[in-house]
Each structure stands twice: as structure tokens, then as C-alpha cells.
C-alpha positions as CSV (number, residue, x, y, z in Angstrom):
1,X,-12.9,-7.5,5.2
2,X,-13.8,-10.8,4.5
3,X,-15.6,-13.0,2.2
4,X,-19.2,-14.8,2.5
5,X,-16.8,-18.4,2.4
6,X,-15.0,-17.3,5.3
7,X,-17.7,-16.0,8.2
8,X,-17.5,-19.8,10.2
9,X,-13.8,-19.8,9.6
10,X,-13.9,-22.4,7.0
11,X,-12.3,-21.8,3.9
12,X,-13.1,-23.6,0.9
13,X,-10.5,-24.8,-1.8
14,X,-12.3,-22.5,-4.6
15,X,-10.1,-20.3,-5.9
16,X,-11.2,-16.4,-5.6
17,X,-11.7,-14.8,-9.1
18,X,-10.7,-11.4,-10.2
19,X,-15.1,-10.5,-10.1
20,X,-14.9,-11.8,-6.3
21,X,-12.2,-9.2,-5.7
22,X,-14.0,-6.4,-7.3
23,X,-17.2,-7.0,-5.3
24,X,-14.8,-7.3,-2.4
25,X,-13.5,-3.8,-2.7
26,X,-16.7,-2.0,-3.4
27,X,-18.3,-3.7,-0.3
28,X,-15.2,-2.2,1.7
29,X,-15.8,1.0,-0.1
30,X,-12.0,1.8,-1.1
31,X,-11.8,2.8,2.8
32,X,-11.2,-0.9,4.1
33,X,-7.8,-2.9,3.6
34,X,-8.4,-6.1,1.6
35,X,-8.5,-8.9,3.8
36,X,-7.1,-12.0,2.2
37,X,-5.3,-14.2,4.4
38,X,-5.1,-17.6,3.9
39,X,-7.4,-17.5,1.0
40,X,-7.0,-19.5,-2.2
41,X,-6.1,-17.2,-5.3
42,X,-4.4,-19.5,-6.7
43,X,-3.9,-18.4,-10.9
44,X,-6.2,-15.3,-10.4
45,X,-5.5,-12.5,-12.7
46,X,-5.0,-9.3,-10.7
47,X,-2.9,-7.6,-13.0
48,X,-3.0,-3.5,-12.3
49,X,-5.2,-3.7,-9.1
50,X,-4.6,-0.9,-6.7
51,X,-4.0,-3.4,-3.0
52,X,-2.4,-1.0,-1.5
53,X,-1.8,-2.4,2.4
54,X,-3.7,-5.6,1.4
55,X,-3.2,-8.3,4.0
56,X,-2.5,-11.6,2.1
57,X,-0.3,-13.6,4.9
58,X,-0.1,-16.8,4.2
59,X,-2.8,-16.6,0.8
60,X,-2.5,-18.8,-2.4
61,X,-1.6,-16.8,-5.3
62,X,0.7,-19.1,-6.8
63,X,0.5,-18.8,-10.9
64,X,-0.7,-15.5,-10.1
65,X,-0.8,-12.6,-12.7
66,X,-0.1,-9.1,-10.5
67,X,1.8,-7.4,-13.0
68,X,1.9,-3.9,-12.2
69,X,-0.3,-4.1,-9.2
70,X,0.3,-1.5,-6.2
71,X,0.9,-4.0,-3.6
72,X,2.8,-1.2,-1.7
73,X,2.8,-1.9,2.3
74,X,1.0,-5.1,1.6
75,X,1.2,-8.1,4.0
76,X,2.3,-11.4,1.8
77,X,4.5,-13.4,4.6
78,X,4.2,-16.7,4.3
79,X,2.2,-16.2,0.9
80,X,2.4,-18.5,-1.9
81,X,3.8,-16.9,-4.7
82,X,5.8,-19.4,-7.0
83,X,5.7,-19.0,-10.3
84,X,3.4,-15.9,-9.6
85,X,4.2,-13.0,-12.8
86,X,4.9,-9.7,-10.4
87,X,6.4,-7.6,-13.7
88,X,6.9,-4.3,-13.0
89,X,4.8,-4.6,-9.9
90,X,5.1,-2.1,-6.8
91,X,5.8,-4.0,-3.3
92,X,7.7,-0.8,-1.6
93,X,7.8,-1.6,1.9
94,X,5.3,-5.0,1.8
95,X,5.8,-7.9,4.1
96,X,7.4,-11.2,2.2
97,X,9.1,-12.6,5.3
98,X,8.7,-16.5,4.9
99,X,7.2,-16.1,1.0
100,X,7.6,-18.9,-1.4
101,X,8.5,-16.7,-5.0
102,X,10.4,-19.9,-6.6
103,X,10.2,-19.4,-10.3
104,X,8.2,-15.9,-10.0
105,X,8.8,-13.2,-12.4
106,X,9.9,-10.6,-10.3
107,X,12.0,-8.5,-13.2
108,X,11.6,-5.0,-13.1
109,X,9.4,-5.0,-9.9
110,X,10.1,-2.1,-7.3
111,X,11.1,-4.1,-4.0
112,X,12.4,-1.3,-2.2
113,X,12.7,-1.6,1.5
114,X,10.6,-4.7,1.3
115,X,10.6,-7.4,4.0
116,X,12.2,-10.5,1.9
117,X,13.8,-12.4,4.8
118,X,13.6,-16.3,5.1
119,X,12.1,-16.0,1.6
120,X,12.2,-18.5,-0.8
121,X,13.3,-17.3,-4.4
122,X,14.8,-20.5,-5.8
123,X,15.0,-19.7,-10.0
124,X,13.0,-15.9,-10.0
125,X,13.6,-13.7,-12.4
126,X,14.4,-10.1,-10.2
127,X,16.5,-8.8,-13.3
128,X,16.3,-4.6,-13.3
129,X,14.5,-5.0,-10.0
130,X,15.0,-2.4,-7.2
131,X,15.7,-3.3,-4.1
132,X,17.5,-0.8,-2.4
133,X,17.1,-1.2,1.4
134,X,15.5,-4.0,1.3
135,X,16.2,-7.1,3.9
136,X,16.8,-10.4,2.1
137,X,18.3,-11.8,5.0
138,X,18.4,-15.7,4.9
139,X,16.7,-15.8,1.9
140,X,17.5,-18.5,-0.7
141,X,18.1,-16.9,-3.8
142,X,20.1,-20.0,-5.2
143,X,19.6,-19.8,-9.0
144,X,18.0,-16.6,-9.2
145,X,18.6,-13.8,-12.0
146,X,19.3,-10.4,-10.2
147,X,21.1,-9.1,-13.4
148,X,20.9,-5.2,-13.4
149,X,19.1,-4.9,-10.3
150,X,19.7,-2.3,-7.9
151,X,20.8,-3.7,-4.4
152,X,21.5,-0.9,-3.0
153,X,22.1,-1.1,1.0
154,X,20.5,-4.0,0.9
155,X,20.8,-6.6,3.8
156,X,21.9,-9.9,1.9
157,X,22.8,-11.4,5.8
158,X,23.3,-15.2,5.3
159,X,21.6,-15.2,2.3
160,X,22.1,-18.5,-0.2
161,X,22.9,-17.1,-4.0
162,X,24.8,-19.8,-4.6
163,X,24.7,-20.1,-9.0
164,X,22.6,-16.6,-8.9
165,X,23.1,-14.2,-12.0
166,X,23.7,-11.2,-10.8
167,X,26.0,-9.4,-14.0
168,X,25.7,-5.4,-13.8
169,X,24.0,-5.9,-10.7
170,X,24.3,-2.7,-7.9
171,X,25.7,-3.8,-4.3
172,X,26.5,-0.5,-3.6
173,X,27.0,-0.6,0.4
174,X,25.3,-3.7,0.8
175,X,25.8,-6.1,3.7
176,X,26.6,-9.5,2.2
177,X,28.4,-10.9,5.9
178,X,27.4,-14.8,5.9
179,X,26.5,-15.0,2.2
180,X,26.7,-17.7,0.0
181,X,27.8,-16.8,-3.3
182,X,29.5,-20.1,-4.3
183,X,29.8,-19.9,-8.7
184,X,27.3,-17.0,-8.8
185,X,28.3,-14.5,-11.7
186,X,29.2,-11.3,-10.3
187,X,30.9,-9.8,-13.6
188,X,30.5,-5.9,-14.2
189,X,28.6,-5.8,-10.5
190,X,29.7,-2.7,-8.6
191,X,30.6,-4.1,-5.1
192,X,31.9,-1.1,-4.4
193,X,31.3,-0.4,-0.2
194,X,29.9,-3.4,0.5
195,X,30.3,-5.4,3.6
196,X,32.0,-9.0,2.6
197,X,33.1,-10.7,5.9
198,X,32.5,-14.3,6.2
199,X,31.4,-14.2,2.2
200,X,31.7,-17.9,0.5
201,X,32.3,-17.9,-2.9
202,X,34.1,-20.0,-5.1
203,X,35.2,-16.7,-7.4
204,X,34.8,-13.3,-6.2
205,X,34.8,-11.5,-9.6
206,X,34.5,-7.8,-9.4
207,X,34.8,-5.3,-12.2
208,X,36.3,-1.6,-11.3
């Protein structure tokens, strides 16, 4: 599926509105993927919408509201996302490989066995976010707030959470080999099975 500004394979610098997306959908009539790739969304208000296995690679939807959206299975590698508000939003099993999320809201999103490697989530907010299985490997989570969130058997492989908040937060079996974890809080997080070799941290602080 594709939009009327797209059939030469030029694509404008007009940002998509919400109305665009609904006209969208009914022309694919709920039986077609939404086809968004490389499209400008940029602060378009798609709070709620049901994009299931959307394809977004590579889109602008930075300042984005898609709180609450089912984005489950949805392809957003190499999307622009920063400083997108994803509150409570459902991105089970979508692609973020190579996503920019610095500064998105994140907090209480479900992000479980999502594709987060090579991300960039310099400063989001991921508090009471689940991420059980999830790869994050390589991603730069330097300044990032993962207080409370469940990590789960997640893959933090040479990830950078170097000044991260992550209080209360669940490693629970967790591969953290290669991290980065240099003054990042880690007070009351269970850390309990989790795989540490080659960890850097400047205090390893873990409450039993």
C-alpha cells in the first residue's frame, strides 16, 4: 500500500496526517499491511491506531504521538522515532533494529521480544516497560530510565548504559556480556542469573 505522493517514487517533505492514514486503511480494506516506508510522519497523532505488521522502515515519526497503538510485528528499523510519545504502546515482536528513540517516551510500553539492536535510546524514558526477550544488543541506552522495567532474558550484548536508571529494574537471566554500565544505578535490580562477563561498570550495586 502506498500513497498518491509516492506512485513516481518521489516523496514529498509533507508530513502525512492522521485523515491520510485513515483513507489509507480503508483503501487497503483492513486486509493490506500499511505501507509506510520512508514517509514523512513526522508529529502525526496516531495515538490508539491498530498497525498491526505496518512496515515503517526507515519513516519519520519523530514527535510522534502512538500511545497505545498496536504496532505488534511492525517494521520501524531505521525509523525516526526521537522524542516520539509510545506510552503504553504494544511493539511485541516489531523490528527497531537501527531506530533513533532518543528522548522517546517509551514507559510502560510492551517491548517484548522486540528487535532493539544498534538502536539509539540516548535519554528515553522505558520505566515499567517490558522487555522480556527482547535483543538490545549494541544499543546505546546511555542516560536512559529503565526503572522497574522487566528485562527479562533480555540480550543487553555490548550494549552502552553507561549513567542509565535502572532501580527495581528485572535482569532476571539476562545476558549483559560486553556491557557498559559505567555509574548507571542498579540499586534494588534483581540481577539474579544473569550473564556478567566482560561487564564495565564503575559500581556493580546489587540488592539480594
Amino acid at each position: 500500500m502506498s500513497t498518491d505522493r509516492d506512485t513516481s517514487g518521489k516523496r514529498d517533505d509533507t508530513p502525512l496526517t492522521r485523515s491520510d492514514i485513515d483513507r489509507l486503511l480503508r483503501q487497503g480494506g483492513g486486509t493490506e499491511k500499511l505501507d509506510g516506508r520512508g514517509l514523512n510522519f513526522k508529529g502525526i497523532n496516531l495515538a490508539y491506531f491498530d498497525l498491526v505488521g505496518a512496515i515503517l522502515a526507515r519513516a519519520d515519526l519523530s514527535g510522534a504521538d502512538l500511545s497505545e497503538a498496536d504496532l505488534r510485528e511492525a517494521d520501524l528499523s531505521g525509523a525516526n522515532l526521537s522524542g516520539a510519545r509510545l506510552v503504553g504502546t504494544i511493539l511485541n515482536k516489531a523490528n527497531l533494529s537501527q531506530a533513533m528513540l532518543s528522548g522517546a517516551d517509551l514507559s510502560m510500553a510492551d517491548l517484548s521480544e522486540a528487535n532493539l539492536s544498534e538502536a539509539n535510546l540516548c535519554g528515553a524514558n522505558l520505566s515499567q516497560s517490558t522487555l522480556h526477550e527482547a535483543d538490545l544488543s549494541r544499543a546505546d541506552l546511555r542516560g536512559s530510565d529503565l526503572s522497574g522495567a522487566d528485562l527479562g532474558v533480555v540480550s543487553l550484548f555490548g550494549a552502552m548504559l553507561r549513567g542509565a536508571r535502572l532501580g527495581r529494574a528485572n535482569f532476571f537471566g539476562a545476558i549483559l556480556s560486553g556491557a557498559n554500565l559505567t555509574d548507571a544505578d542498579l540499586s534494588e535490580a534483581d540481577l539474579s542469573g544473569a550473564l556478567l562477563s566482560g561487564l564495565t561498570a564503575s559500581e556493580q550495586r546489587q540488592e539480594q
